[in-house]
GUGUSE-353048 format. One record per residue (C-alpha): residue number from 1; residue in one letter; x negated, y negated, z. Coordinates in steps of 0.001 Angstrom, whole numbers. Example, Ala and Ser with C-alpha at 12.3 -4.5 7.8 and 13.67 -1.06 7.14 Angstrom:
GUGUSE-353048
nr; rest; u; v; w
1; A; -12300; 4500; 7800;
2; S; -13670; 1060; 7140;
This chain:
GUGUSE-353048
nr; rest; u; v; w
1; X; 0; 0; 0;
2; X; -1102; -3536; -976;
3; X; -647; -6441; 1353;
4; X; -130; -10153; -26;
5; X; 841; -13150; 1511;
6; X; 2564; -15976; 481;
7; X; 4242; -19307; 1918;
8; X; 7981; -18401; -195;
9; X; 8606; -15478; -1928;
10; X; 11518; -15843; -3928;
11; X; 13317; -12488; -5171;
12; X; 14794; -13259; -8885;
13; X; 13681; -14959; -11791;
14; X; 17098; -16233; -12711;
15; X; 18197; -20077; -12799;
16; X; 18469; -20100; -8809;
17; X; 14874; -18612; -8485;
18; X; 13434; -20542; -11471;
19; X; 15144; -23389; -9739;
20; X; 14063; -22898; -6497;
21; X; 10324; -22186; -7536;
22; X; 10349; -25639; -8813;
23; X; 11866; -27849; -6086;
24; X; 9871; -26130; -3997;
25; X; 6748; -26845; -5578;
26; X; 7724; -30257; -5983;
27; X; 8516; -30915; -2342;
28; X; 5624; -29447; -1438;
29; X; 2446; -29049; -3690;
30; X; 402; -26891; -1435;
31; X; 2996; -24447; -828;
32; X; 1995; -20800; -2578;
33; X; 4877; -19773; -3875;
34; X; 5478; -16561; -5683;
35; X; 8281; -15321; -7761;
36; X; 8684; -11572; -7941;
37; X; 11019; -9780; -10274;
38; X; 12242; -6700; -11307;
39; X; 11296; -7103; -15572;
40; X; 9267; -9755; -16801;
41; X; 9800; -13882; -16322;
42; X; 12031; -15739; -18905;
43; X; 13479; -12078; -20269;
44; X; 15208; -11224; -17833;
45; X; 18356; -11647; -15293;
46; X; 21921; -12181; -16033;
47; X; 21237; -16499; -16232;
48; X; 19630; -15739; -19899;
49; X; 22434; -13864; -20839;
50; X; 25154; -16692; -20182;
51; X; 26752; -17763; -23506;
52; X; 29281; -20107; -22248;
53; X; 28323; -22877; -20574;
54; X; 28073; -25157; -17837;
55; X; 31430; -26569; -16028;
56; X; 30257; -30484; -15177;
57; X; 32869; -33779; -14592;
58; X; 31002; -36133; -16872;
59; X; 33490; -37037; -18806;
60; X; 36028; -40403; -18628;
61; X; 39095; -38794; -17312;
62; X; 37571; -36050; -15580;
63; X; 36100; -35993; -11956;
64; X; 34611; -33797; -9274;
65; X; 37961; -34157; -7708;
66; X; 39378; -32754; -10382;
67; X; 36777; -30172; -10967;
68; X; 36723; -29103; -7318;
69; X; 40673; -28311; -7124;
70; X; 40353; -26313; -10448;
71; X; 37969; -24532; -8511;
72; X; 39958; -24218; -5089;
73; X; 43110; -23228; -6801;
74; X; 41418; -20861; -9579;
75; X; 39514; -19109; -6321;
76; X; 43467; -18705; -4399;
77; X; 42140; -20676; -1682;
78; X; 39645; -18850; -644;
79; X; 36437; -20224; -1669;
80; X; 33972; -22134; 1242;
81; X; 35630; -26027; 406;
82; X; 32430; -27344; 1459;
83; X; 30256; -25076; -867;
84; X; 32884; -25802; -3634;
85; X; 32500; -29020; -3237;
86; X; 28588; -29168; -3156;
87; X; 28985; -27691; -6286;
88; X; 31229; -29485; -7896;
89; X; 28814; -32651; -6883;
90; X; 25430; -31033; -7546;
91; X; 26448; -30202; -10748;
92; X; 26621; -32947; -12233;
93; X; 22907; -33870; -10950;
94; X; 21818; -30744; -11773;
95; X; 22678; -31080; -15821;
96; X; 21047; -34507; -15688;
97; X; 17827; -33001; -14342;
98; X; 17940; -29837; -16611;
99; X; 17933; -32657; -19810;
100; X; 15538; -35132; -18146;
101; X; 13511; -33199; -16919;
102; X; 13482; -29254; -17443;
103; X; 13755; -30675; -21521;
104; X; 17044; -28618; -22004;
105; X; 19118; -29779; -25135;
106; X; 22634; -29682; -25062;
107; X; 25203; -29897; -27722;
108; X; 26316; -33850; -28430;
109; X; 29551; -35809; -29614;
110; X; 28944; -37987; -32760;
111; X; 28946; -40853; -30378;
112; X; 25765; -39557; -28397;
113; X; 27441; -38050; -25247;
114; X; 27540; -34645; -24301;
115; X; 29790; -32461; -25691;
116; X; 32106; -30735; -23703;
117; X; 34538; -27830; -24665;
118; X; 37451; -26152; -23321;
119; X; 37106; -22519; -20861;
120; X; 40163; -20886; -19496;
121; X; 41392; -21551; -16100;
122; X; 41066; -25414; -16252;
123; X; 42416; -28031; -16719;
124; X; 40177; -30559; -18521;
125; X; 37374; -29736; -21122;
126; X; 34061; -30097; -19100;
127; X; 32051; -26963; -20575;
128; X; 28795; -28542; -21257;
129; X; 26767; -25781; -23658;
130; X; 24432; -25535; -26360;
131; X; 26430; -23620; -28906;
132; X; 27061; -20147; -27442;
133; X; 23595; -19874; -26657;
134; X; 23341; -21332; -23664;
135; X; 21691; -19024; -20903;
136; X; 18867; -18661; -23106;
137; X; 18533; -22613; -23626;
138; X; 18315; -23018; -19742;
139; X; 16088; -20140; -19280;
140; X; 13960; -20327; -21900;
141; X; 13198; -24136; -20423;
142; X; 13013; -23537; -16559;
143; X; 10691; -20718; -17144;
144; X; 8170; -22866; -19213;
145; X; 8196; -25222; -16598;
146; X; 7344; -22479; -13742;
147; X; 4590; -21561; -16511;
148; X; 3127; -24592; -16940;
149; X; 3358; -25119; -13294;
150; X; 1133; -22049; -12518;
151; X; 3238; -20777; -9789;
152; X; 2408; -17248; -8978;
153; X; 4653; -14454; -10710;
154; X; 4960; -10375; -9403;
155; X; 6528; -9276; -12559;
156; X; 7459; -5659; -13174;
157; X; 7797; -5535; -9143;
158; X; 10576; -3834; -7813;
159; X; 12210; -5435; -4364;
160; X; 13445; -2579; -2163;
161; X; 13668; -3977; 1386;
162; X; 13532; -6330; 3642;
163; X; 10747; -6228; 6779;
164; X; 11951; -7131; 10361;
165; X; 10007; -8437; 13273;
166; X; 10249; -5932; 15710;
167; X; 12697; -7654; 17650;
168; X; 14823; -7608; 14220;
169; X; 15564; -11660; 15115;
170; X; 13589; -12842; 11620;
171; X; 12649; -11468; 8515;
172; X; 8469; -10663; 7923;
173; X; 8456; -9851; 4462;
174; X; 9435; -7835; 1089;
175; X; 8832; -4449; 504;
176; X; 8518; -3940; -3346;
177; X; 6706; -1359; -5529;
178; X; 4964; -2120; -8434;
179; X; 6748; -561; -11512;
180; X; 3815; -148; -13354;
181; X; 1756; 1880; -11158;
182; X; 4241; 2880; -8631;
183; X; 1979; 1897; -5835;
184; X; 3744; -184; -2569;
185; X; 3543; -4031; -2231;
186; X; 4250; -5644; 1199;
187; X; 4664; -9134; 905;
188; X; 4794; -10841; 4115;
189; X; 5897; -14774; 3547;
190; X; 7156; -17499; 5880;
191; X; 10562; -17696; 3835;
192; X; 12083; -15514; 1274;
193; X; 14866; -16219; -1316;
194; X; 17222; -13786; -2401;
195; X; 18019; -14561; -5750;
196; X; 17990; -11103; -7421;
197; X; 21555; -11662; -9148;
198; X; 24893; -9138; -9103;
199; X; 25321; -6947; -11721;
200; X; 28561; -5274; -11480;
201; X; 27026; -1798; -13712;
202; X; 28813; 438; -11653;
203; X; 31889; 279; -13729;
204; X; 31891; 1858; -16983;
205; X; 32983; -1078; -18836;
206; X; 30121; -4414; -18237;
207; X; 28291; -7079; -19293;
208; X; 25379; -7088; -17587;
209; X; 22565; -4722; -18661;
210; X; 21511; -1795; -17460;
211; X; 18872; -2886; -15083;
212; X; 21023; -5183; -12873;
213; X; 22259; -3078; -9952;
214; X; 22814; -5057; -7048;
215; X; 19660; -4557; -5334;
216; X; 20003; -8095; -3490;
217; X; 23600; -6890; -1470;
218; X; 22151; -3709; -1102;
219; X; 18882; -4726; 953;
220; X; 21019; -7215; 2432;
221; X; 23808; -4636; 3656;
222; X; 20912; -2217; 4675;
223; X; 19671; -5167; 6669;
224; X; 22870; -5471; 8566;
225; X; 23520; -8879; 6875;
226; X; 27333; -10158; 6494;
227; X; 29096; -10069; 3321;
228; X; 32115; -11261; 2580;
229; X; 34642; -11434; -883;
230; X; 33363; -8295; -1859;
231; X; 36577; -6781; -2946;
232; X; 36732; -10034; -6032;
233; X; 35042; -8589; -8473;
234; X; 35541; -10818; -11959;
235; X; 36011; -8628; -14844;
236; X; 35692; -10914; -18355;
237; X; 38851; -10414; -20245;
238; X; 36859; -9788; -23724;
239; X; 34086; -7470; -23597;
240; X; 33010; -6258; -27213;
241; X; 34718; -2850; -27731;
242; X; 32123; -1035; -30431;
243; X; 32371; 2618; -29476;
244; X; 30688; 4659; -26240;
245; X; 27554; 5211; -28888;
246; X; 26247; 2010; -28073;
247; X; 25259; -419; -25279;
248; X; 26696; -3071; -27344;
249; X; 30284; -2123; -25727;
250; X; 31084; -4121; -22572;
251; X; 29041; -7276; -23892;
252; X; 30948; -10665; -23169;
253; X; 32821; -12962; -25751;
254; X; 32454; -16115; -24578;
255; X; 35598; -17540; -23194;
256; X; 34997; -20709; -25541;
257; X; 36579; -18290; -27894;
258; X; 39886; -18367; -26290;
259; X; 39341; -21923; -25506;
260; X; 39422; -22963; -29174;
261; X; 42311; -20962; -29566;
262; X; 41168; -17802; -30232;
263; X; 44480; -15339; -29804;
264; X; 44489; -11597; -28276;
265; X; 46525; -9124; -30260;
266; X; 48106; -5931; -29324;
267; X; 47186; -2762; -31745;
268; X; 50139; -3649; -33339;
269; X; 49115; -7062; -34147;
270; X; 50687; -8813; -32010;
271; X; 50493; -11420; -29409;
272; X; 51184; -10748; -25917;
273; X; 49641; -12845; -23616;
274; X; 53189; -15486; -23213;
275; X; 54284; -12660; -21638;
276; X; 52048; -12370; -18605;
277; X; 51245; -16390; -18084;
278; X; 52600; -19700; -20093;
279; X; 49109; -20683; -20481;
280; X; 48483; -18011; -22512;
281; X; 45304; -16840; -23703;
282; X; 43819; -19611; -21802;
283; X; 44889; -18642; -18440;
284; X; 42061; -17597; -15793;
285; X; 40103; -14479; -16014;
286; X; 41993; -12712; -13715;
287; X; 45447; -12786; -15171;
288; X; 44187; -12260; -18700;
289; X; 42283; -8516; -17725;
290; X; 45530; -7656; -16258;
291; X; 47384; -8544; -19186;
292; X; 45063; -6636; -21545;
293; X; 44883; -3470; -19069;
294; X; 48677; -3565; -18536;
295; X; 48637; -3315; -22553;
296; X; 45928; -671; -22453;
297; X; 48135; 1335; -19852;
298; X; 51137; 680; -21878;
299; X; 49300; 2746; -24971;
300; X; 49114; -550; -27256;
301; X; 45838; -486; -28359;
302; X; 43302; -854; -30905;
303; X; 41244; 2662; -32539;
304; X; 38920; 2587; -30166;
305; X; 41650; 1648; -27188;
306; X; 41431; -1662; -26768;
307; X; 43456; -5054; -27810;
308; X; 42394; -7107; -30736;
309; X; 40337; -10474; -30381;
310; X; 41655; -12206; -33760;
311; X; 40152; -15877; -34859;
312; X; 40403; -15906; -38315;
313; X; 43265; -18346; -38049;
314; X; 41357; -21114; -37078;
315; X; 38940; -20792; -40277;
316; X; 36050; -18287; -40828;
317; X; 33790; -21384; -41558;
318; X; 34211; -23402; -38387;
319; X; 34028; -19824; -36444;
320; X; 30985; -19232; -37763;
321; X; 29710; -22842; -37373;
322; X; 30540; -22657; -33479;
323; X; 30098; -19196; -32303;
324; X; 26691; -18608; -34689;
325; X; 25875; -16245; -31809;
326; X; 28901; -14525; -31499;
327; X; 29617; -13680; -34979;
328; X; 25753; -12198; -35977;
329; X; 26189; -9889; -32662;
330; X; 29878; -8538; -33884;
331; X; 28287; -8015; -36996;
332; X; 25905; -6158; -35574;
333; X; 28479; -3943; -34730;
334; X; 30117; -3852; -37797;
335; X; 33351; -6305; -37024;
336; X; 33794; -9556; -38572;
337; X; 34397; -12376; -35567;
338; X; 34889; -15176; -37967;
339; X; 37430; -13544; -40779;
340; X; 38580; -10668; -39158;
341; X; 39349; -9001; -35831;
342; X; 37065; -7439; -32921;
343; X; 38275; -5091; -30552;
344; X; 37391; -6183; -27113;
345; X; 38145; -4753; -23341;
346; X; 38119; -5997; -19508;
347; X; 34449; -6006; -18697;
348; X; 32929; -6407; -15121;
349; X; 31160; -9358; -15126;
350; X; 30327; -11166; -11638;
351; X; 30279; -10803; -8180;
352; X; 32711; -13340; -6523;
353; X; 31209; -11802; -3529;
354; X; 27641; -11650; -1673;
355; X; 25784; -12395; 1388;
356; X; 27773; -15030; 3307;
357; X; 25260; -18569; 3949;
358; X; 25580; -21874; 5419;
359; X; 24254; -25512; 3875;
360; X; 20447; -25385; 3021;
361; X; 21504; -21995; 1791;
362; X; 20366; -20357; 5044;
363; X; 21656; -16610; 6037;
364; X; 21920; -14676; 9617;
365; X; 18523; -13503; 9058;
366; X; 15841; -16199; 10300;
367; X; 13688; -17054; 7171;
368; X; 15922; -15562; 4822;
369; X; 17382; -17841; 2390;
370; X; 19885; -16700; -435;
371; X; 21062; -18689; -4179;
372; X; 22980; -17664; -6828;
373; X; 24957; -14591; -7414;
374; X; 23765; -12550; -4322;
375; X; 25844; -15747; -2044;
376; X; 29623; -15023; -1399;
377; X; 32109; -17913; -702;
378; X; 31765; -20489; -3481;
379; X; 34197; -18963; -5601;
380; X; 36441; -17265; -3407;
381; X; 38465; -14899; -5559;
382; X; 38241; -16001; -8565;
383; X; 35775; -17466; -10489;
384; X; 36154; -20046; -13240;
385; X; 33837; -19654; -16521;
386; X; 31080; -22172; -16272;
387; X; 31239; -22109; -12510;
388; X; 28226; -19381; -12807;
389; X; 25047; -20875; -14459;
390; X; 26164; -24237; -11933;
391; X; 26559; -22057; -8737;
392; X; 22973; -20415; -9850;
393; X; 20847; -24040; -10519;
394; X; 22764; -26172; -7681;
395; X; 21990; -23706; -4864;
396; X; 18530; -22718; -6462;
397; X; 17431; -26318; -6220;
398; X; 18983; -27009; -2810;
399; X; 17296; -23765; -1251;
400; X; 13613; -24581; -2698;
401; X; 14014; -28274; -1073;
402; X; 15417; -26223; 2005;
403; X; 13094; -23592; 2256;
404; X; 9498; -26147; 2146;
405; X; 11372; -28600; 4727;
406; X; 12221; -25271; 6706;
407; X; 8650; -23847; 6193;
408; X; 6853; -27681; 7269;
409; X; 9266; -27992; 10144;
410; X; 9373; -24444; 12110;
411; X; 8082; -21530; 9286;
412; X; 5221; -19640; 10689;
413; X; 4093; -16022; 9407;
414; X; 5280; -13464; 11630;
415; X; 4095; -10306; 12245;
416; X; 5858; -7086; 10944;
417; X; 7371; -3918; 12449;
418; X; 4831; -1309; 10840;
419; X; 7494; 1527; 11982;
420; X; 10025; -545; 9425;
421; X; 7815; -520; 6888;
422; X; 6641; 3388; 7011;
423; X; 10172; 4214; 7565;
424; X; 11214; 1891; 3968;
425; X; 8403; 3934; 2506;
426; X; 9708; 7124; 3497;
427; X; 13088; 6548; 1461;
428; X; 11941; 5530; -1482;
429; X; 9353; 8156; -1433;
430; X; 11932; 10609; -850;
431; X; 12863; 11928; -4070;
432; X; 8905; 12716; -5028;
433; X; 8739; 15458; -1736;
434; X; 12246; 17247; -1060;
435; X; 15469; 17468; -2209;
436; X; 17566; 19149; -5431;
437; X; 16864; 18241; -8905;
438; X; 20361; 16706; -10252;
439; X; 21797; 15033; -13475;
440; X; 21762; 11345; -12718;
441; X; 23291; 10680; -15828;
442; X; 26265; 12778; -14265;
443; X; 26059; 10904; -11303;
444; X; 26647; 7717; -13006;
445; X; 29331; 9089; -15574;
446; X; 31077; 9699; -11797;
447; X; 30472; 6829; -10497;
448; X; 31757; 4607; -13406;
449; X; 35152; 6629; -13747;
450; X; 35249; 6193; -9858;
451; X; 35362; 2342; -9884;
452; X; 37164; 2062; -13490;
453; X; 39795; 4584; -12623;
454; X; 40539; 3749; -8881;
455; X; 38876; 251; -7418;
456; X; 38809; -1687; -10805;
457; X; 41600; -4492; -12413;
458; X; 44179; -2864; -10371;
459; X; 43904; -355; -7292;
460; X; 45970; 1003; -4566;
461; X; 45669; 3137; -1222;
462; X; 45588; 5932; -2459;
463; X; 42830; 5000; -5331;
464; X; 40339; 3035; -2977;
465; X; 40967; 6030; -571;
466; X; 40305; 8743; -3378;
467; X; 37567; 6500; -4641;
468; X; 35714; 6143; -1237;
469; X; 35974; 10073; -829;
470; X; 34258; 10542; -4188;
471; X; 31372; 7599; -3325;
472; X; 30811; 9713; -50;
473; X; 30208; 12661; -1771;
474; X; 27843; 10740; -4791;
475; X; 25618; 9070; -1670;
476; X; 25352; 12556; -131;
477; X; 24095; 13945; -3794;
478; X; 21869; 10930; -4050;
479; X; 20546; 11316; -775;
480; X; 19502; 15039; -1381;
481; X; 18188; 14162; -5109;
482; X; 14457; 15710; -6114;
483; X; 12575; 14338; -8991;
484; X; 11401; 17401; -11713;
485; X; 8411; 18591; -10709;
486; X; 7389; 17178; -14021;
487; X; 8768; 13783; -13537;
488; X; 6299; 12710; -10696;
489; X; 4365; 10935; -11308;
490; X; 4486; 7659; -10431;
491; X; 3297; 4557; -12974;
492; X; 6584; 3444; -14952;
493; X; 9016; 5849; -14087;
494; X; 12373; 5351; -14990;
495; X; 13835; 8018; -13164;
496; X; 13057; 7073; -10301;
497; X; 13901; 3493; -10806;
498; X; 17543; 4967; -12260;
499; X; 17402; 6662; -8911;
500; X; 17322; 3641; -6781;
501; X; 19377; 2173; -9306;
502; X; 22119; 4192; -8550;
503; X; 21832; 4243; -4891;
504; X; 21797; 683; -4608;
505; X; 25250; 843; -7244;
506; X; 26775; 3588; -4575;
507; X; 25865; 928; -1831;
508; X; 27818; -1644; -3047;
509; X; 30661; 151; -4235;
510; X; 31575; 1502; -719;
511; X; 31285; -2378; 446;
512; X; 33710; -3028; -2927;
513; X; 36251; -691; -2117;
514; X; 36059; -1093; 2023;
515; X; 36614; -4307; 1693;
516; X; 39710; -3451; -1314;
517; X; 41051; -1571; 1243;
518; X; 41188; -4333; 4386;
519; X; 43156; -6785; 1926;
520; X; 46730; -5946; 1870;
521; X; 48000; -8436; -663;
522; X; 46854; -9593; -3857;
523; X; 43988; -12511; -4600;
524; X; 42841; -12943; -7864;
525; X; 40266; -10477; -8608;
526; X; 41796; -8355; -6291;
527; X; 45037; -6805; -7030;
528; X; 46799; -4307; -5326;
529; X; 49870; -2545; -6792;
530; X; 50731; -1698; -3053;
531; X; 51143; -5183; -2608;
532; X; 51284; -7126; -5451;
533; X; 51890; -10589; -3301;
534; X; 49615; -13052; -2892;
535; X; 50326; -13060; 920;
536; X; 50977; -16777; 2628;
537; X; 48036; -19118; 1574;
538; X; 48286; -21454; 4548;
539; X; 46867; -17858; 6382;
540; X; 44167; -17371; 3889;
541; X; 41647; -15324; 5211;
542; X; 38423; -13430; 3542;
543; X; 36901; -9923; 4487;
544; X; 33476; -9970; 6063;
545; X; 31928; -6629; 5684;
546; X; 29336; -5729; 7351;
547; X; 26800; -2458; 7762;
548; X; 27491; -791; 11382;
549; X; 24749; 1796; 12511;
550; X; 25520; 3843; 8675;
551; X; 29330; 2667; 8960;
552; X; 30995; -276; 7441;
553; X; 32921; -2699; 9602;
554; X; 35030; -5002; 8124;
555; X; 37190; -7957; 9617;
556; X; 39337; -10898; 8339;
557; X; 38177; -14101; 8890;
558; X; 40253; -17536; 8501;
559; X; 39290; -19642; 5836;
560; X; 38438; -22959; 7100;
561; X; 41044; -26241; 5322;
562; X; 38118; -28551; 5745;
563; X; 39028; -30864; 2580;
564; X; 42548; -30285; 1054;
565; X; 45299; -27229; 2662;
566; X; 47200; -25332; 334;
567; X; 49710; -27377; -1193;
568; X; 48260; -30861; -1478;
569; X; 45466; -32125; -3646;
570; X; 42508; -34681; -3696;
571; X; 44235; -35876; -7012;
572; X; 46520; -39053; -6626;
573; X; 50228; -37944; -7790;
């Protein structure tokens, strides 16, 4: 094992690591900071992969007023109000930095301003993007920045847990592996970021690829850490439908589709989504899945059982001239986005939920700081497109100025529990030394009908209780899995990683469907068919989960009014 120190490690290359690599530095030049991640800097992490865009009140008519109640009432009044509205605030900050200074460019109105298009679930056009490329734009900029910047990188450096004092009152340091030689990495640091992202992969239908597995909530549940919203899981309404023979399947269609009045089709051909909201195809996330899996359910689907995504209406020419992106991946595929029609499906795309965190983006765990998608309460149970890449970069930046004020004022390295850190060892080591060989590829064919079939767009007793039997029995396989004898060794291998993949996935899905079965009423994300009402919203309350001694508590906690109560607005009348 290999021992490094650092001042911050940050866990995640995405826009709230990127972001908080930088603020850090710049509060604080003689910091070392590192930034270790799972695949290598600027290619990675679910930030590159946003098409969409970034929700912003820049424009005259619009406000962060406006922007926050979109954001309270799209949530069902559960999101943090005072996270919300640091978001809604930061963000427009946060766009003016990422053009001033990260050098992003953004899409413009003849007149010079920024252009701004419509997403679903709002109610003014305030998606700033750069065509429907925009993840890559923001990524792509932040990461030659960190470059140029010579902040130190682990990359190809696995995070598996977090170190303890021995008292367990403050976090030590990172236990990671190095994926290319397999050998152990113990970073010990005076503040650490989690920032590793969701990735909602253990359905069988999603967006994000194949390496995102929710390693963050899963070292953070193993740490005894409190989550909370983990039940909301946001499945995109149009995930490319292309056939199970490719990875393509699952990938998102921007919502900017809808928003220029794209329209779904049945596999009849036609319309459906008046039915299930007046809005339409532009209603939020949420409503939209359940109208195309109510559809699915109902047998009205496309060849390869899905509903149609049809914008030929609106001319193949400006389709192609918006969506450039959009329309060269679908051909790909063989479908024609801008003439034609492309079959699309529910796809889980976000975490709503994560490790619950106060202002300054501080956690439970002394030291431990956490941005981005791995942070529960922002969005409550729902979350709006464009609320994503603005929850990543205004909490990144805010926890890099947090954690070098934190470190100058009262950080200090502290020594580790070296019984922790041999017992970490010992399970990820396990698979090389005892155990059964298994099919992990079974394992996850299992696990993805699990959480499709019985804790996905809709669920009910009996399927969160059938699917927390059936994650039992996959942690109890997992826990007794052997590599092949001829699979051991140790530089770059995948099945191992797929391996702690998984169990990470498992993790997380028995905090998913726990905390599915504590909320008796429908939210957003969440909908039971038990109880299909959204319960009294003055009572709002979210589920805190929490890791007891192997067991998972939950309990219901009130959501705190502090800016507007359910019913009234911040808007004047």
């Amino acid at each position: 094992m290999r021992r490094l120190r650092t001042d911050i490690l940050i866990l995640g290359s995405g826009g709230a690591g990127l972001f908080a690599a930088l603020h850090a530095q710049a509060a604080n030049p003689s910091l070392s900071i590192t930034i270790a991640v799972k695949g290598l800097l600027g290619k990675c992490g679910c930030t590159r992969m946003v098409q969409g865009g970034y929700n912003v009140a820049l424009a005259a008519g619009d406000s962060v007023e406006r922007h926050f109640m979109d954001t309270i009432e799209g949530g069902k009044w559960l999101p943090d109000q005072d996270l919300a509205w640091t978001l809604v605030t930061g963000a427009i900050e946060r766009v003016h930095e990422l053009e001033n200074e990260i050098g992003c460019f953004f899409d413009r109105n003849p007149d010079g301003t920024i252009h701004q298009k419509a997403f679903a679930g709002q109610t003014f056009d305030r998606t700033v993007h750069k065509g429907d490329l925009t993840g890559i734009e923001i990524i792509n900029r932040l990461a030659e920045q960190v470059w140029a910047r010579g902040i130190a990188r682990l990359e190809e450096h696995r995070a598996l847990e977090f170190i303890l004092t021995a008292d367990a009152s403050a976090i030590a340091g990172v236990l990671l592996v190095d994926m290319r030689d397999g050998e152990y990495v113990l970073v010990e640091a005076q503040a650490v970021l989690l920032a590793t992202g969701g990735g909602p992969t253990m359905y069988r239908f999603h967006t994000p690829s194949g390496d995102k597995s929710c390693d963050g909530m899963a070292m953070a549940l193993a740490a005894g850490l409190p989550l909370r919203d983990m039940e909301m899981v946001q499945f995109h309404p149009t995930g490319l439908l292309a056939g199970a023979h490719t990875r393509m399947t699952g990938t998102v269609l921007e919502e900017g589709l809808r928003g220029a009045g794209g329209y779904l089709l049945d596999g009849n051909g036609e319309r459906f989504m008046q039915k299930y909201d007046p809005r339409g195809e532009r209603a939020t996330r949420d409503i939209v899945s359940r109208a195309i899996y109510a559809e699915m359910r109902a047998g009205r689907t496309t060849p390869n059982g899905g509903v149609w995504l049809s914008m030929a209406h609106l001319g193949a020419g400006n389709v192609r001239r918006q969506f450039k992106g959009m329309v060269d991946r679908c051909a790909d595929c063989g479908f024609d986005l801008a003439g034609g029609r492309v079959e699309v499906v529910p796809t889980a795309h976000y975490m709503m939920g994560g490790v619950e965190f106060a202002a300054g983006c501080t956690t439970a765990l002394t030291g431990l700081f956490v941005a981005g998608e791995d942070s529960g309460g922002v969005h409550g149970a729902n979350r709006l497109g464009g609320n994503g890449v603005a929850n990543s970069t205004v909490f990144g930046g805010i926890a890099g100025d947090a954690m070098a004020a934190w470190v100058a004022r009262e950080g200090s390295f502290r020594v580790s529990d070296a019984r922790a850190v041999e017992a970490a060892i010992a399970r990820a080591d396990r698979p090389f030394h005892s155990g059964e060989a298994s099919d992990l590829e079974a394992i996850r064919e299992r696990l993805h009908t699990t959480m499709w079939d019985d804790a996905g767009i809709v669920r009910d007793a009996a399927s969160l209780a059938r699917a927390a039997r059936f994650l039992d029995a996959l942690a109890q396989q997992l826990h007794g899995y052997a590599l092949p004898t001829a699979a051991r060794v140790r530089a770059f291998n995948l099945t191992w990683h797929d391996w702690l993949n998984l169990t990470n996935l498992v993790a997380v899905s028995r905090a998913i469907v726990r905390a599915g079965e504590a909320r008796e009423n429908s939210r957003g994300a969440h909908f039971r068919a038990d109880f299909p009402e959204p319960g009294e919203l003055s009572a709002s309350a979210f589920i805190r989960v929490r890791d007891r001694g192997g067991a998972l508590g939950v309990e219901s906690v009130p959501v705190r009014f502090t800016r507007v109560r359910p019913g009234a607005s911040l808007l004047a009348s």
